[in-house]
mmCIF file of the N, C-alpha and C atoms, coordinates in Angstrom:
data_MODEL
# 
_entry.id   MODEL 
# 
loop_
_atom_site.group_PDB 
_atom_site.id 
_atom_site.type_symbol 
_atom_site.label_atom_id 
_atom_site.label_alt_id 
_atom_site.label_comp_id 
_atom_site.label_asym_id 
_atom_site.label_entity_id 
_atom_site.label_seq_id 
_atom_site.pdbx_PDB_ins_code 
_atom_site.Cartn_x 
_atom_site.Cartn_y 
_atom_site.Cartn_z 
_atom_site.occupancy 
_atom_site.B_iso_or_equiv 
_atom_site.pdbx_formal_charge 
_atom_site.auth_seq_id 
_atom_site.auth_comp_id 
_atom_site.auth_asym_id 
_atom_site.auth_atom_id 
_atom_site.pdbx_PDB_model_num 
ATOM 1   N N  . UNK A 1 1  ? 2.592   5.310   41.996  1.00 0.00 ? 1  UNK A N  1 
ATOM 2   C CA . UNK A 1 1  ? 3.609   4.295   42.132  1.00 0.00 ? 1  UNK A CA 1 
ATOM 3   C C  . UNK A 1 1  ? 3.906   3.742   40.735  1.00 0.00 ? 1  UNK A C  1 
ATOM 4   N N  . UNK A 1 2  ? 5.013   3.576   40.586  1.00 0.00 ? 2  UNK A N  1 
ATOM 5   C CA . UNK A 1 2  ? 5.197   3.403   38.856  1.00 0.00 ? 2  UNK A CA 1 
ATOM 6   C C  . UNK A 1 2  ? 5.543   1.355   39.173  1.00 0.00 ? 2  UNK A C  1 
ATOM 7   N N  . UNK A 1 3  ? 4.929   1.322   38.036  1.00 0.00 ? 3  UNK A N  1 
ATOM 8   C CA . UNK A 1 3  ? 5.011   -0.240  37.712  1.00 0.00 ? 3  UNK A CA 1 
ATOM 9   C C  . UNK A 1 3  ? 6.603   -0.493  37.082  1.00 0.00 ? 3  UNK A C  1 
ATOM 10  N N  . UNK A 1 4  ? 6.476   -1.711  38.110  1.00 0.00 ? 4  UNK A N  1 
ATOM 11  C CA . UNK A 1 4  ? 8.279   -2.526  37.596  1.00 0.00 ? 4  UNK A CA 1 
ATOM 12  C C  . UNK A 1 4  ? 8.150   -3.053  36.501  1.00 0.00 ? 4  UNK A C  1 
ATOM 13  N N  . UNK A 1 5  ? 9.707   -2.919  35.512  1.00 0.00 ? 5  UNK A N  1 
ATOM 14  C CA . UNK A 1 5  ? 9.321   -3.107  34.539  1.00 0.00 ? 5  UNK A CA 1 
ATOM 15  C C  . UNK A 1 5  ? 9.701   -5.158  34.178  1.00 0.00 ? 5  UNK A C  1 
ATOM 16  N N  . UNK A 1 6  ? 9.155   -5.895  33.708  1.00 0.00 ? 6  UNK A N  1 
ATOM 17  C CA . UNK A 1 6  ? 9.398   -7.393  33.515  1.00 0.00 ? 6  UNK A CA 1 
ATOM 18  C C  . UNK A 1 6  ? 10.180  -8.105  32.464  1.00 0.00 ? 6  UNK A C  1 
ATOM 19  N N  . UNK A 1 7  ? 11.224  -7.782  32.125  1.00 0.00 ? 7  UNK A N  1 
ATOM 20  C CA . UNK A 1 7  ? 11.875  -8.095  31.226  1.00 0.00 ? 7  UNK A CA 1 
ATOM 21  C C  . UNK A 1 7  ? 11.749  -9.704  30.331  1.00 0.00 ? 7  UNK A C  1 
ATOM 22  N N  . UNK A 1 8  ? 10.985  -10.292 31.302  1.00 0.00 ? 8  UNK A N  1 
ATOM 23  C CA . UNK A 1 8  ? 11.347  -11.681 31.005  1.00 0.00 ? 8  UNK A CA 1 
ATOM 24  C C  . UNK A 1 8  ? 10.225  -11.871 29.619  1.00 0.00 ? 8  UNK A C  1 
ATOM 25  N N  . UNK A 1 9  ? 10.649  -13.069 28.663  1.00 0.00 ? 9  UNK A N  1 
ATOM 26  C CA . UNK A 1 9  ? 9.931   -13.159 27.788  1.00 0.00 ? 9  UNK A CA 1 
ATOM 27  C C  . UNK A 1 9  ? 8.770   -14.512 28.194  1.00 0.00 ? 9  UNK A C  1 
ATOM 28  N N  . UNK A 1 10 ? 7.100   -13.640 27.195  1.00 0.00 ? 10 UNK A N  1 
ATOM 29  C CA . UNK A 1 10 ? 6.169   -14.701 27.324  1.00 0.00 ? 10 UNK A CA 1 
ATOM 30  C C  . UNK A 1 10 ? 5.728   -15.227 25.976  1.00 0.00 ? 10 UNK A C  1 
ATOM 31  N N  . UNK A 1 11 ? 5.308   -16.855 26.292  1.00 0.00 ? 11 UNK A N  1 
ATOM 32  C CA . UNK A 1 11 ? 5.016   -17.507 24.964  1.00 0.00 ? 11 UNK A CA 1 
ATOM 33  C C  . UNK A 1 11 ? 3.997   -16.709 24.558  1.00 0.00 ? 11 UNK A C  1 
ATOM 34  N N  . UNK A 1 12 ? 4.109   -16.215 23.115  1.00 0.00 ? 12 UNK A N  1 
ATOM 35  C CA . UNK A 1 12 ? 3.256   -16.110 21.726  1.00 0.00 ? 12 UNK A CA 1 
ATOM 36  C C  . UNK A 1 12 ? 2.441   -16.634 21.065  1.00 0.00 ? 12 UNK A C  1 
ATOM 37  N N  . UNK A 1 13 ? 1.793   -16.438 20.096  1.00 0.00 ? 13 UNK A N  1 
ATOM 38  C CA . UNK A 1 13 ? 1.873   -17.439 18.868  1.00 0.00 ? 13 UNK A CA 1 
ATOM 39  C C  . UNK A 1 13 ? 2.562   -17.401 17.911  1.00 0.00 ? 13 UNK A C  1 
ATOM 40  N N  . UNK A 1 14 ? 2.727   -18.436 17.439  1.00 0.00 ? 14 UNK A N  1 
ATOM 41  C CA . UNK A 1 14 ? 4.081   -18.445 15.807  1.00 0.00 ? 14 UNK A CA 1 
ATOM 42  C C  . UNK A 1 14 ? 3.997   -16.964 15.042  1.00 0.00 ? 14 UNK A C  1 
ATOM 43  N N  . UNK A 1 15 ? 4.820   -16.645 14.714  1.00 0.00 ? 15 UNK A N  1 
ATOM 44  C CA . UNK A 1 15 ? 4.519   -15.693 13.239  1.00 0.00 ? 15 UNK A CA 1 
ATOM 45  C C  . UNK A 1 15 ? 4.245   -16.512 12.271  1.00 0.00 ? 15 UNK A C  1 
ATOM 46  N N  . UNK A 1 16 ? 3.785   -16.287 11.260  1.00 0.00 ? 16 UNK A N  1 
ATOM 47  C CA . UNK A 1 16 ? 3.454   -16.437 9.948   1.00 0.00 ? 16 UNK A CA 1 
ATOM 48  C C  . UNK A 1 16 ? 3.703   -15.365 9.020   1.00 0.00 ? 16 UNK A C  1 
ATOM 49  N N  . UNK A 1 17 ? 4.278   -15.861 7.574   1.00 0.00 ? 17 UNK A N  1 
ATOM 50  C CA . UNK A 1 17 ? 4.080   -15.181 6.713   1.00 0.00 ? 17 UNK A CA 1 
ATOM 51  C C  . UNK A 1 17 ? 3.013   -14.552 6.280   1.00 0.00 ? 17 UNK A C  1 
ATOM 52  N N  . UNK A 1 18 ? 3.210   -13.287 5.600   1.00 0.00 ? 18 UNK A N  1 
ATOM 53  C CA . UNK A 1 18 ? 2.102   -12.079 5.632   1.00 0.00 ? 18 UNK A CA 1 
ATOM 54  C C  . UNK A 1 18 ? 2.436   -11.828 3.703   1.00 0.00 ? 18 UNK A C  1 
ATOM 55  N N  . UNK A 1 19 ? 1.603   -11.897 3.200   1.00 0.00 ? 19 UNK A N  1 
ATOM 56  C CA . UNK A 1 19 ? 2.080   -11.364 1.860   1.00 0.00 ? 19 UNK A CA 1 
ATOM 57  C C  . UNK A 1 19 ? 1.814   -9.847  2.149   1.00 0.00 ? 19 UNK A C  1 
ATOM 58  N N  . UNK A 1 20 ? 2.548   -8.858  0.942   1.00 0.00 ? 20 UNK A N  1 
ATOM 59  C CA . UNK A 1 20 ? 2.964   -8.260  1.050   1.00 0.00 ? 20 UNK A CA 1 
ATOM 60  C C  . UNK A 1 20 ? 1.663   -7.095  0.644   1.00 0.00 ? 20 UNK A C  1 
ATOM 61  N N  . UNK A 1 21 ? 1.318   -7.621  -0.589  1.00 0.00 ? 21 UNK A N  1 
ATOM 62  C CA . UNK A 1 21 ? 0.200   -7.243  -1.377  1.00 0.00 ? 21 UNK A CA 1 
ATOM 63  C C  . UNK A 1 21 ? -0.685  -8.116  -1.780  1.00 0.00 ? 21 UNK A C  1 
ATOM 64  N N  . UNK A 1 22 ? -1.385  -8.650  -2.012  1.00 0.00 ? 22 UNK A N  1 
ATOM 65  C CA . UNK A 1 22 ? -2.360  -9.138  -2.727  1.00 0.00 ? 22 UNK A CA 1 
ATOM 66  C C  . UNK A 1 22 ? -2.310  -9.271  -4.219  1.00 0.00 ? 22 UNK A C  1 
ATOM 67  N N  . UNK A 1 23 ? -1.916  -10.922 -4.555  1.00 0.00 ? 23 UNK A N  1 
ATOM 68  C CA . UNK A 1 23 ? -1.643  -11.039 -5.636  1.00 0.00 ? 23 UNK A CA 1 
ATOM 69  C C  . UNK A 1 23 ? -2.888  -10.378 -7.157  1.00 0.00 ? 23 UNK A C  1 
ATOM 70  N N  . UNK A 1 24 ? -3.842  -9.998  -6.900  1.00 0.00 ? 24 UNK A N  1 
ATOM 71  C CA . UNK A 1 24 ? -4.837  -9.535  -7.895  1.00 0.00 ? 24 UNK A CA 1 
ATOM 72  C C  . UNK A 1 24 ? -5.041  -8.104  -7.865  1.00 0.00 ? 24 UNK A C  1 
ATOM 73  N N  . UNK A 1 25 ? -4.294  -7.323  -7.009  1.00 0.00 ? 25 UNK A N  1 
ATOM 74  C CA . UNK A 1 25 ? -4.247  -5.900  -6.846  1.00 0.00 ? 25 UNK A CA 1 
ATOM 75  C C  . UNK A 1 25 ? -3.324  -5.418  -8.163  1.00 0.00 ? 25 UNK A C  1 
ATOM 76  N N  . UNK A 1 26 ? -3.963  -4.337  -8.500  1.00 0.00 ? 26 UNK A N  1 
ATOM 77  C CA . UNK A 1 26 ? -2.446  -4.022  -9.639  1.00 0.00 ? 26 UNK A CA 1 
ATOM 78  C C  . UNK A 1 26 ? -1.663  -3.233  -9.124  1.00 0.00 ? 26 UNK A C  1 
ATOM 79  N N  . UNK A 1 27 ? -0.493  -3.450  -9.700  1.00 0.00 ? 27 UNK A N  1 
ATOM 80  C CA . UNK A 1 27 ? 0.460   -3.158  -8.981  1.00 0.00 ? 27 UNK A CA 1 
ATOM 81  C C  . UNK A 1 27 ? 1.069   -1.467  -9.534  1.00 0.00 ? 27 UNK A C  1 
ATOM 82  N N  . UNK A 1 28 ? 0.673   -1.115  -10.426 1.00 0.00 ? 28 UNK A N  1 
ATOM 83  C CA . UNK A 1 28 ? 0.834   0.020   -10.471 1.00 0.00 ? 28 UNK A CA 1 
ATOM 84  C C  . UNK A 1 28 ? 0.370   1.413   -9.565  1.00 0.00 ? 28 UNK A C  1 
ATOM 85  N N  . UNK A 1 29 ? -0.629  0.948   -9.194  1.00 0.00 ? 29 UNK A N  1 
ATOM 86  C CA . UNK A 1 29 ? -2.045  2.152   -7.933  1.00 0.00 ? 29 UNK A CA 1 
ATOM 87  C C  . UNK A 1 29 ? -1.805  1.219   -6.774  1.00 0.00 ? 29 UNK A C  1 
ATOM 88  N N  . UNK A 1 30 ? -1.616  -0.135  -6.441  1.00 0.00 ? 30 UNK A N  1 
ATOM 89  C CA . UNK A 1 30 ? -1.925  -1.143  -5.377  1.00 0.00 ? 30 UNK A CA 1 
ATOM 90  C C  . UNK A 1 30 ? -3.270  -0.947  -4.741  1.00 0.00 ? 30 UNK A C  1 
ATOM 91  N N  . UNK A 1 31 ? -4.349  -1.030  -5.837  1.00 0.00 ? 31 UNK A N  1 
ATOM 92  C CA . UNK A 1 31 ? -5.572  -1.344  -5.446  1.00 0.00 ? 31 UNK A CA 1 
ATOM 93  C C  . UNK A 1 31 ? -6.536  0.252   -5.615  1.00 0.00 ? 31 UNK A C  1 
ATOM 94  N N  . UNK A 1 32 ? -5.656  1.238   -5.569  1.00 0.00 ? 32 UNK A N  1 
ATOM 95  C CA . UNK A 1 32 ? -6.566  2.505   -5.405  1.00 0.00 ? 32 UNK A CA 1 
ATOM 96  C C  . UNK A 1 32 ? -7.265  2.627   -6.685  1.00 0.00 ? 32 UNK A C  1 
ATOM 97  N N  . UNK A 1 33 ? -7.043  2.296   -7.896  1.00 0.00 ? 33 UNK A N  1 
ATOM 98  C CA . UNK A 1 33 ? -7.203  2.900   -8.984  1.00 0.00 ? 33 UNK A CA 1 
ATOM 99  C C  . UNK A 1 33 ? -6.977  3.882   -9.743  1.00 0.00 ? 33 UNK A C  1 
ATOM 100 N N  . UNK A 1 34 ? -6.004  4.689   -8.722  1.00 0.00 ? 34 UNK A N  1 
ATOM 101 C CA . UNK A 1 34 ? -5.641  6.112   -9.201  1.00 0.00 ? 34 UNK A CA 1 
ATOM 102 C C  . UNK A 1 34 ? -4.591  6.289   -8.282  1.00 0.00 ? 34 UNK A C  1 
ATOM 103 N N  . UNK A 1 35 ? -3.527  7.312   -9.258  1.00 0.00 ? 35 UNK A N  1 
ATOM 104 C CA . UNK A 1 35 ? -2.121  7.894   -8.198  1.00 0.00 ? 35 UNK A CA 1 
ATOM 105 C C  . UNK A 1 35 ? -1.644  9.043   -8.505  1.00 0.00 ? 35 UNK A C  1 
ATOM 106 N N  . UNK A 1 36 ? -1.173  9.927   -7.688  1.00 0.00 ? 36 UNK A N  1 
ATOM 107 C CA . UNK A 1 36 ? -0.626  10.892  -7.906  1.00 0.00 ? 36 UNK A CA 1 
ATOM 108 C C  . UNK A 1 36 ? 0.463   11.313  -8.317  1.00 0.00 ? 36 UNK A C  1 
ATOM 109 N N  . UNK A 1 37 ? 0.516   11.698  -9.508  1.00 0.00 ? 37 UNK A N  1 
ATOM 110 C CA . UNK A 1 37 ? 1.749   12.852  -10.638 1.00 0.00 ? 37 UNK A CA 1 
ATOM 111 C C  . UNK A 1 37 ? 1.855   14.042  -10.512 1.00 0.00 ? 37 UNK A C  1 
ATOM 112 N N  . UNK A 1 38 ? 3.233   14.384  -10.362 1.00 0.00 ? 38 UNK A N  1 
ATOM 113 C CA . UNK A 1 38 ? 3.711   15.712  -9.881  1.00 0.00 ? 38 UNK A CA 1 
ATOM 114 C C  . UNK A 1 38 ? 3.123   16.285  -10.841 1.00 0.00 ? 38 UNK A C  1 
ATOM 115 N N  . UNK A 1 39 ? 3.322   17.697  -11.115 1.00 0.00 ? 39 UNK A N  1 
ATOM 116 C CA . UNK A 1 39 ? 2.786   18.854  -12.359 1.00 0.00 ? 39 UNK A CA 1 
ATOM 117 C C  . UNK A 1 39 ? 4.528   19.752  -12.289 1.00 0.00 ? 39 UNK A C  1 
ATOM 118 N N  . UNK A 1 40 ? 4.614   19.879  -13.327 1.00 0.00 ? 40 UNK A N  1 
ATOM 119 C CA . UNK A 1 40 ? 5.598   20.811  -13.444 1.00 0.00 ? 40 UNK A CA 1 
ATOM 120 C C  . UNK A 1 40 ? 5.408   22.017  -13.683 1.00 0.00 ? 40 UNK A C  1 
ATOM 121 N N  . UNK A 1 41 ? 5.258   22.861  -12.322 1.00 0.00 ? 41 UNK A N  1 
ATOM 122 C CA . UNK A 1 41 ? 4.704   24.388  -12.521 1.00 0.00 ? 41 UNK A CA 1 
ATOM 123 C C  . UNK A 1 41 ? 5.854   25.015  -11.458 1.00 0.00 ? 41 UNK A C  1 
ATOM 124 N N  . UNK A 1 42 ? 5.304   26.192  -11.402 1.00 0.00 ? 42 UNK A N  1 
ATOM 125 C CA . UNK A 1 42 ? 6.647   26.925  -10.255 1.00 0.00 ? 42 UNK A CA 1 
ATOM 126 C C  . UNK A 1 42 ? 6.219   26.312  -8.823  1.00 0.00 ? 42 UNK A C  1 
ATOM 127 N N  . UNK A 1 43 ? 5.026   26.076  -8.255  1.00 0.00 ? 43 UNK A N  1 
ATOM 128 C CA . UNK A 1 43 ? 5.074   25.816  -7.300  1.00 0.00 ? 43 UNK A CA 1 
ATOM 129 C C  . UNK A 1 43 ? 5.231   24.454  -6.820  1.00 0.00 ? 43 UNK A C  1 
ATOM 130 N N  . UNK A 1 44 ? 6.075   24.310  -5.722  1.00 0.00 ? 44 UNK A N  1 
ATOM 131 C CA . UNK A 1 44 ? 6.687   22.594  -5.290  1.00 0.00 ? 44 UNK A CA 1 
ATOM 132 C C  . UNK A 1 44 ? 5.291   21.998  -4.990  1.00 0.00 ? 44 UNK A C  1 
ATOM 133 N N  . UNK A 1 45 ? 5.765   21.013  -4.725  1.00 0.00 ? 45 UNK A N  1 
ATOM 134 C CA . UNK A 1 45 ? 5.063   19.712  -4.185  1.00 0.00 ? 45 UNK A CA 1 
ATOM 135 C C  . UNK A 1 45 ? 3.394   19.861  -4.706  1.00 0.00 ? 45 UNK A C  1 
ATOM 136 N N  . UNK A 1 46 ? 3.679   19.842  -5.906  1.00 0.00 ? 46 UNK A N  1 
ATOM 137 C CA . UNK A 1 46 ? 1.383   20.532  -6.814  1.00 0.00 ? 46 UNK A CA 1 
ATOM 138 C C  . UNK A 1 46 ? 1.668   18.372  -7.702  1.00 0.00 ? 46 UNK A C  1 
ATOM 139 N N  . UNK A 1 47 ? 0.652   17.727  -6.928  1.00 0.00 ? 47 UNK A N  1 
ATOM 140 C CA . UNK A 1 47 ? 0.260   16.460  -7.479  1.00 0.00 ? 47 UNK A CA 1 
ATOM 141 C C  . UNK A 1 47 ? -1.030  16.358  -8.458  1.00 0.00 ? 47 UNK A C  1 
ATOM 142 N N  . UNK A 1 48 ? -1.315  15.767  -9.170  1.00 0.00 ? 48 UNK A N  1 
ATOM 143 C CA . UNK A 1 48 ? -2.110  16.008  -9.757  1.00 0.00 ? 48 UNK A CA 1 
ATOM 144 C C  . UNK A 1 48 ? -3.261  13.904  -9.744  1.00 0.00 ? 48 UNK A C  1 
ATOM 145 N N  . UNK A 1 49 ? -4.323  14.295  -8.995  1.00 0.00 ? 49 UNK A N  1 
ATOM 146 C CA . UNK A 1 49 ? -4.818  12.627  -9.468  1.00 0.00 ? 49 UNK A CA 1 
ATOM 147 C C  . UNK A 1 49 ? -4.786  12.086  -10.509 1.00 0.00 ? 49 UNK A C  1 
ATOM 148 N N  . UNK A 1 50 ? -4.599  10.991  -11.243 1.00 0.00 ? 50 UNK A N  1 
ATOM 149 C CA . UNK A 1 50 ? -4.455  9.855   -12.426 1.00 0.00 ? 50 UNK A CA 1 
ATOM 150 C C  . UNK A 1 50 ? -5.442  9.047   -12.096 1.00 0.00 ? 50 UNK A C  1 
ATOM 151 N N  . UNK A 1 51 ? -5.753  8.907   -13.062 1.00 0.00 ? 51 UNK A N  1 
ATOM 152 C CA . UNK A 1 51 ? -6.687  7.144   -13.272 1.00 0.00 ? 51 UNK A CA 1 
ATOM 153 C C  . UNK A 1 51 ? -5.736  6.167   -14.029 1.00 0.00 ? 51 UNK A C  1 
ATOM 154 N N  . UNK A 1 52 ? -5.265  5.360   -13.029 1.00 0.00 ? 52 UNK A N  1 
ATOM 155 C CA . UNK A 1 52 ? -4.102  4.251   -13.622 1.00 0.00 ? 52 UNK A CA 1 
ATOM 156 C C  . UNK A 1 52 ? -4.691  3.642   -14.624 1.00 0.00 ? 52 UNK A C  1 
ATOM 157 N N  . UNK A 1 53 ? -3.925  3.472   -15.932 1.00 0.00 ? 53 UNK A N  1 
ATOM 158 C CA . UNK A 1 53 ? -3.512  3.556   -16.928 1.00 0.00 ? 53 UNK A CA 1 
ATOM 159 C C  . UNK A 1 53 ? -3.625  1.619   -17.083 1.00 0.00 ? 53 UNK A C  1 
ATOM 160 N N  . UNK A 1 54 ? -2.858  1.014   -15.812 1.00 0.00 ? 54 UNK A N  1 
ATOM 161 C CA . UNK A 1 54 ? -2.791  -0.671  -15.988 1.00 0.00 ? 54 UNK A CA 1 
ATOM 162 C C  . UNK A 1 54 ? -3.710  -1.207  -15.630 1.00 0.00 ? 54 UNK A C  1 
ATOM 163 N N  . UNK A 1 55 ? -4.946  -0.518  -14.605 1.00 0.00 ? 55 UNK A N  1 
ATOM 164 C CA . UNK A 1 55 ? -6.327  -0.828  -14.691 1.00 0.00 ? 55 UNK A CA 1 
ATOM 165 C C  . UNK A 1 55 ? -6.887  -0.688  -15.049 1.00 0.00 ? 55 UNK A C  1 
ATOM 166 N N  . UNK A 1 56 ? -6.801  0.463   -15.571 1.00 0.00 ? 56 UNK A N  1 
ATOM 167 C CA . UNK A 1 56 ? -8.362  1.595   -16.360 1.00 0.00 ? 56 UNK A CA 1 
ATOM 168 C C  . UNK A 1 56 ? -9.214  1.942   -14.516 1.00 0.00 ? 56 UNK A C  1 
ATOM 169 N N  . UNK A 1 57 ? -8.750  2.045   -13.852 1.00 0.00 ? 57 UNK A N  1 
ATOM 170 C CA . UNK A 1 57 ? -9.588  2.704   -12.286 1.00 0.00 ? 57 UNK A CA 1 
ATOM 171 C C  . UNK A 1 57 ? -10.042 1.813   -11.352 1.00 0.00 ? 57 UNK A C  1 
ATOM 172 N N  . UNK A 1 58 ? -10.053 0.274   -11.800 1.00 0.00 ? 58 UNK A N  1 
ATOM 173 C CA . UNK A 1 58 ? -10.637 -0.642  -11.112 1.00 0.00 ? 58 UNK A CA 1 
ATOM 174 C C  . UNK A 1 58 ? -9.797  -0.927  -9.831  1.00 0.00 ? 58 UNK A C  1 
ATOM 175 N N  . UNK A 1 59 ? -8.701  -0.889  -9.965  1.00 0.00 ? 59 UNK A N  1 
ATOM 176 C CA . UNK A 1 59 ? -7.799  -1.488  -9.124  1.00 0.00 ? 59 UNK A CA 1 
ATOM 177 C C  . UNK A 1 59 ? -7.210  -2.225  -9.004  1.00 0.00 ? 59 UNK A C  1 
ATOM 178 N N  . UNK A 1 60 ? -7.741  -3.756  -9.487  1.00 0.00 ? 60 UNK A N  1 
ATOM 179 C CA . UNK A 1 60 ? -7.530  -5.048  -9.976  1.00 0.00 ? 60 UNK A CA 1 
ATOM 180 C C  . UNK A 1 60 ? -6.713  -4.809  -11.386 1.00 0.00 ? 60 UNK A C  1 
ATOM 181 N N  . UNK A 1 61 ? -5.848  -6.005  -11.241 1.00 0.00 ? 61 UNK A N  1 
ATOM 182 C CA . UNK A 1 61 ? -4.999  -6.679  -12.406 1.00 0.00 ? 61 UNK A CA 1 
ATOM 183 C C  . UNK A 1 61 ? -6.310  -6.827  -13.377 1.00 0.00 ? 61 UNK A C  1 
ATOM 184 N N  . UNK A 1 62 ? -6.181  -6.604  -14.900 1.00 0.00 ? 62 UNK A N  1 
ATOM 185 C CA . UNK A 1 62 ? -7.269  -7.506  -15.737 1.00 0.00 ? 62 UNK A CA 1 
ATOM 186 C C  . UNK A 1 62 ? -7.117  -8.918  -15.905 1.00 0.00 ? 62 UNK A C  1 
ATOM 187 N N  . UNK A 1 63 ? -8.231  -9.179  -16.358 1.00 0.00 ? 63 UNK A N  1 
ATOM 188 C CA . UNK A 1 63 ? -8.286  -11.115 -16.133 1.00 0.00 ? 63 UNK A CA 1 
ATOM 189 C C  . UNK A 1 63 ? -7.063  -11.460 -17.338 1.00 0.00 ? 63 UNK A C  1 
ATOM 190 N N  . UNK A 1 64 ? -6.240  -12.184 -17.470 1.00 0.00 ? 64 UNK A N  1 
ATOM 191 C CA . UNK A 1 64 ? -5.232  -12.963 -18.744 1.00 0.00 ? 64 UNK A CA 1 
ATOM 192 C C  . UNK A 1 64 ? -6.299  -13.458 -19.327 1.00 0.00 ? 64 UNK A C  1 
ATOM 193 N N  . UNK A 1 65 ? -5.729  -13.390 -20.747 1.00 0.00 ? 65 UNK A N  1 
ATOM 194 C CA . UNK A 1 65 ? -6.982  -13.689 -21.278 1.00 0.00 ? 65 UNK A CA 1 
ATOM 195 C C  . UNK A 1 65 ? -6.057  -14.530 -22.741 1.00 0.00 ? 65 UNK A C  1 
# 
């Protein structure tokens, strides 16, 4: 027996804003420490891993200093 379907709406809770990223993540990797760069060879889609360059691998922004 298939269930009727209820169109009507039920109370929630509020939404809230969600940031997007995390302001101390860097934003170059977004936290991985590393990202992938194409290679320019004959064959398509060949990525190659990086150690981001704006962390040095950590992941994190460095402290301002």
């Amino acid at each position: 027996m298939a269930v009727p379907s209820d169109p009507t709406l039920r109370p929630g809770r509020p939404l809230g804003a969600v940031s997007v990223q995390s302001p101390e993540l860097c934003g170059w990797c977004l936290g991985a420490g590393k990202y992938l760069e194409a290679l320019d060879c004959e064959v398509p889609h060949v990525y190659l891993p990086v150690v981001c360059s704006g962390c040095n691998g950590f992941g994190r922004r460095p402290a301002a200093s």
